[in-house]
N, C-alpha and C positions, 0 to 999 in steps of 0.2 A: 642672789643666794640667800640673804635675808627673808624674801619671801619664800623661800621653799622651806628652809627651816623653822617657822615661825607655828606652825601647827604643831610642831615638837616641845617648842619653848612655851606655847598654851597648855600641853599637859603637866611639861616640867612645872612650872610654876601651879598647876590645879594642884598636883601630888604634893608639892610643899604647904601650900597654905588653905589645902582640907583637911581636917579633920578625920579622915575617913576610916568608917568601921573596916574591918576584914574583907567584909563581900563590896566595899567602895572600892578600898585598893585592889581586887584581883577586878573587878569593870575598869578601873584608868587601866591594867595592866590589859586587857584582855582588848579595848579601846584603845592601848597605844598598838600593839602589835598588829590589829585588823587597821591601822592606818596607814604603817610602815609596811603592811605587806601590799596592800593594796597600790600603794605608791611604787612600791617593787615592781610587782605586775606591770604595770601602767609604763614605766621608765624603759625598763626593760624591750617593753614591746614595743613602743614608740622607737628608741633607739637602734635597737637592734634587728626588730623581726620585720617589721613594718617601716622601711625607711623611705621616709615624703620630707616634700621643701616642710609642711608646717608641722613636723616632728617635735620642733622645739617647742610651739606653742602648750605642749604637758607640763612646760615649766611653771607656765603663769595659768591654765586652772586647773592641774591635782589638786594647788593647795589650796583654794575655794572646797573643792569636796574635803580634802582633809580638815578641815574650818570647822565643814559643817560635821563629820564625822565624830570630833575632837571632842566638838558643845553637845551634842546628844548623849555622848559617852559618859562628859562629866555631870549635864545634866541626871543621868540614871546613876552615875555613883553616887550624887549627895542628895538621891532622894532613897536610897535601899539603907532601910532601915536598919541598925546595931541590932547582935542579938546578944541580951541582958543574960548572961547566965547567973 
């Protein structure tokens, strides 16, 4: 369970301990939602629409793409520059 939640707990802790202008925070927000949705998706359909013996295996790698999803996102939030008014 640790690892499934741990792509969350990478953002949780990006949002605290950046800094981030306006358009940072709506990229972690816009980058946590496009994770959780996508992880929706993927759960969903693994469990429910598509049921196979290695169904379970969505457990151990969404959150490899959610990882990589996570670091691009916060990458592009702490590099969008503040705007000085």
């Amino acid at each position: 369970m640790a690892w499934c939640v741990s792509p969350y707990a990478l953002l949780a802790f990006a949002a605290g301990a950046m800094r981030a202008s306006r358009r940072g925070a709506i990229a972690l927000l816009v980058t946590t939602v496009l994770v959780a949705g996508a992880a929706a998706v993927a759960y969903v359909d693994a469990f429910f629409i598509h049921l196979d013996a290695q169904g379970a295996l969505i457990l151990v790698f969404m959150p490899v793409w959610q990882w990589v999803g996570a670091i691009v996102g916060i990458v592009v939030a702490s590099l969008l520059p503040s705007r000085q008014d």
